[in-house]
N, C-alpha and C positions, 0 to 999 in steps of 0.2 A: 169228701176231701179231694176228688178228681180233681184236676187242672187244665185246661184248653193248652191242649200241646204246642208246644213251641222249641223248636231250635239253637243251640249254643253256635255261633258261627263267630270268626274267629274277630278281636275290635283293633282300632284304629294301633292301638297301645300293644296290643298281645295275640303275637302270632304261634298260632296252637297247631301242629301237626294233623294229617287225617285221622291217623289213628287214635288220637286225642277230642278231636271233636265227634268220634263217635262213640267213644266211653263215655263223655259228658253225657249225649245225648240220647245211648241206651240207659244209662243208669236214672235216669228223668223221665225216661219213658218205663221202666220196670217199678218205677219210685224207688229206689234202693240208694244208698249213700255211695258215693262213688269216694272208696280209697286210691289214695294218689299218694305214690311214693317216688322216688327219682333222689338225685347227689344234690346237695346244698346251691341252690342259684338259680335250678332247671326251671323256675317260674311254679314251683306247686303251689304256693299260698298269693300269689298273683291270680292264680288261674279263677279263686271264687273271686274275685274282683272283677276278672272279664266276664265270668258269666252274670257276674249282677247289673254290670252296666250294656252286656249284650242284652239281657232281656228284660232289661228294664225294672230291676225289682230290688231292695233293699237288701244290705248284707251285712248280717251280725256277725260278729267275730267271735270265735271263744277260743283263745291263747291257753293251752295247758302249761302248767308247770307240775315240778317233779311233788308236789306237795296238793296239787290239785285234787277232789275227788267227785264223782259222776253226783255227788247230792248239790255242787257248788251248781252248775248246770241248771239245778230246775229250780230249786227255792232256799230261800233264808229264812230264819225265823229270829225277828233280833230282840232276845228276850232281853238283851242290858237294855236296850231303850226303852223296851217295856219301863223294867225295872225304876228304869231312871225317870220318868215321866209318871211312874205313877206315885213317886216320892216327892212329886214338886207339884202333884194335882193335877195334872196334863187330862183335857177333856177324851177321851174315845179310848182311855186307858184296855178299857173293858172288850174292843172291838180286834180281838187277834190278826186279822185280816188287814189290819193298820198296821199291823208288823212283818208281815210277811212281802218279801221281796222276790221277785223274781230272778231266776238266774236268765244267763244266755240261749237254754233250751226254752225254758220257760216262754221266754221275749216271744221267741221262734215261734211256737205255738200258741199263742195270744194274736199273732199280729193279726192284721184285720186283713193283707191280704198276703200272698206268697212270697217268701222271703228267701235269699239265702243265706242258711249257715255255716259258716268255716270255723268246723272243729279240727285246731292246727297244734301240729307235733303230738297228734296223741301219744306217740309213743314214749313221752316223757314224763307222765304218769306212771304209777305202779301197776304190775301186771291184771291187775283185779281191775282196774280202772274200764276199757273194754265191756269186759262183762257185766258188771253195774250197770251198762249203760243199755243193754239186749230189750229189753221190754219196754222201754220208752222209744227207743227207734223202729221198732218192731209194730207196735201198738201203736205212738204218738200217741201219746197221753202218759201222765201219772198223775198222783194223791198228795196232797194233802193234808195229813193225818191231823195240825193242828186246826184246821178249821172244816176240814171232812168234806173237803171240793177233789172233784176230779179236775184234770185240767186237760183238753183232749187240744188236739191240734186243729186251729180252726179252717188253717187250709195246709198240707201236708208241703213241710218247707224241703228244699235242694237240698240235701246234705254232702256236702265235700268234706273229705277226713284226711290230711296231710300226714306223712310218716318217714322221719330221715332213715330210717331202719334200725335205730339205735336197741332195741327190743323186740321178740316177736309174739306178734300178732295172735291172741287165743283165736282156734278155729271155728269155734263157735259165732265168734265175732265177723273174723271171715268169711265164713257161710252169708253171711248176710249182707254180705256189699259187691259193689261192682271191682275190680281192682285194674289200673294201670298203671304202668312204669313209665316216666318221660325218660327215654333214652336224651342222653345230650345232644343238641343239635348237631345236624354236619353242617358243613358250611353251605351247602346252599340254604339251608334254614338259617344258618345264622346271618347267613346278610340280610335276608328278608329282615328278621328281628332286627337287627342295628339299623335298617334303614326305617323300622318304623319310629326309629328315635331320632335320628338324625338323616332325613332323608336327603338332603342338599351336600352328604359326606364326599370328600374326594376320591376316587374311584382308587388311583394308587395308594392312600392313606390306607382306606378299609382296607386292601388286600395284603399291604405289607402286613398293617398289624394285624389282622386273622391269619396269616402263617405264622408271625412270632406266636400268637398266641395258641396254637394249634401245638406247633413245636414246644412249646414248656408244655401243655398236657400232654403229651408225648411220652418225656422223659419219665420210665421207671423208677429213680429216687425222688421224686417231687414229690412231699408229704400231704399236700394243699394242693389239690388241681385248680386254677381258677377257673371261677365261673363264668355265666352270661353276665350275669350285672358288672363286674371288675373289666370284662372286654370294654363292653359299652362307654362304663367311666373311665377307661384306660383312653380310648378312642376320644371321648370330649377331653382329654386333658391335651393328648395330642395336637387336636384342632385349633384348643386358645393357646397353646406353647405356643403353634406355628411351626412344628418341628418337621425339621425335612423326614421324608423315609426313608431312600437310599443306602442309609448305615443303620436301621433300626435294631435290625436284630445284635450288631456290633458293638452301638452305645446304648441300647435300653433306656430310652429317657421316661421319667416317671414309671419305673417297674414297680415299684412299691405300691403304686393301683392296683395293678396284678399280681403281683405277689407278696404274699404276709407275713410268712416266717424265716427267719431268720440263715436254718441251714437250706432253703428252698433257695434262699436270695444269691449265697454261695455257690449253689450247684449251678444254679441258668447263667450267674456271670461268668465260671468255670468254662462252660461249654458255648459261651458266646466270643471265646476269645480265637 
């Protein structure tokens, strides 16, 4: 299951820090799942995006929810279809393997060549969730049991595991990954990242609005810090208004890009006055 080594380097779309493209790319090099955690917006579940189109390689997704469990992952067995096909005569009733579906890990380890996988918010699953999972990322492989296949990893896929922190992390699970934190840009990163969106941006546009927007993550009562994405789409909203800057921070036009809640929207007009 070795891989011909290859580099995460940073794409046209998504500008990743040093210190980011060498957790990518120790964690690919030890084969270990690299955990990524950071504040809501910091670009975590972007990030297996840019490595699959950095390096050229397919990227399944597995979306946890609060009800999800580490068996949805590798396989199904759908016994009502059975059921149901073999009450209407359905040919290959008898053939189990006609029933069993693969999960998102599954896919990963089936593929024919190196994929990556973004296993995203695990932390939204229940605390067991994690640890059901230790011997299939460990190993790359599991069983079977209705049809008595192992299913081994044909070529050992990227594993990226996002985590808003909402729960913690059993250590055992831990032990077995790479972990970084995306600290929130400072602004010289974040121009870089807005200008890979809008590189033709107005030089005074971007700077007025990256101070407002700096200044409201600032303020200590803001419930909601906004993120990278709400800059970005704050910034395009600015550009088709046409809206001068000179008063921005004064009239706030289209805040409600950047800010969501309601006692947040009262505080930054508060202190804009």
């Amino acid at each position: 299951m070795s891989e011909s080594r290859q580099n995460f380097n940073s794409t046209p779309d998504y500008v990743a820090s040093r210190q980011l493209l060498a957790s990518v790319n120790v964690a690919m090099a030890l084969q270990k799942p690299l955990l990524v955690k950071g504040e809501p917006g910091t670009g975590k579940t972007m990030l297996a995006q840019a490595v699959a189109q950095s390096l050229g390689k397919k990227l399944i997704v597995w979306n946890i929810k609060s009800t999800t469990k580490a068996q949805d992952g590798l396989y199904m067995y759908d016994t009502i279809q059975r059921l149901y096909d073999g009450q209407f005569g359905e040919e290959g009733v008898d053939d189990i393997a006609h029933y069993i579906k693969l999960g998102k890990l599954g896919e990963a380890f089936e593929a024919d060549e190196q994929v990556v996988l973004l296993i995203d918010e695990i932390d939204k699953a229940d605390l067991e969730f994690p640890n059901d999972l230790l011997w299939e990322l460990d190993q790359m492989e599991f069983y079977i049991h209705e049809t008595k296949r192992t299913v081994r990893a044909k070529h050992r896929p990227i594993v990226i595991i996002t985590s808003n922190a909402e729960k913690e992390l059993p250590d055992a699970f831990l032990r077995r990954c790479i972990f970084h934190y995306i600290d929130f840009p400072d602004e010289q990163l974040m121009e870089e990242i807005v200008r890979t969106h809008y590189p033709d941006v107005e030089e005074r546009l971007l700077k007025d609005a990256m101070d407002v927007f700096y200044w409201i993550r600032s303020m200590k009562d803001i419930r909601k810090k906004p993120s990278t994405s709400e800059l970005i789409d704050w910034i395009n909203a600015l550009q088709i208004g046409g809206i001068p800057t000179d008063r921005l921070r004064e009239e706030l036009p289209f805040i409600g890009v950047v800010v969501k809640k309601d006692e947040d929207l009262e505080t930054v007009r508060a202190k804009s006055v």
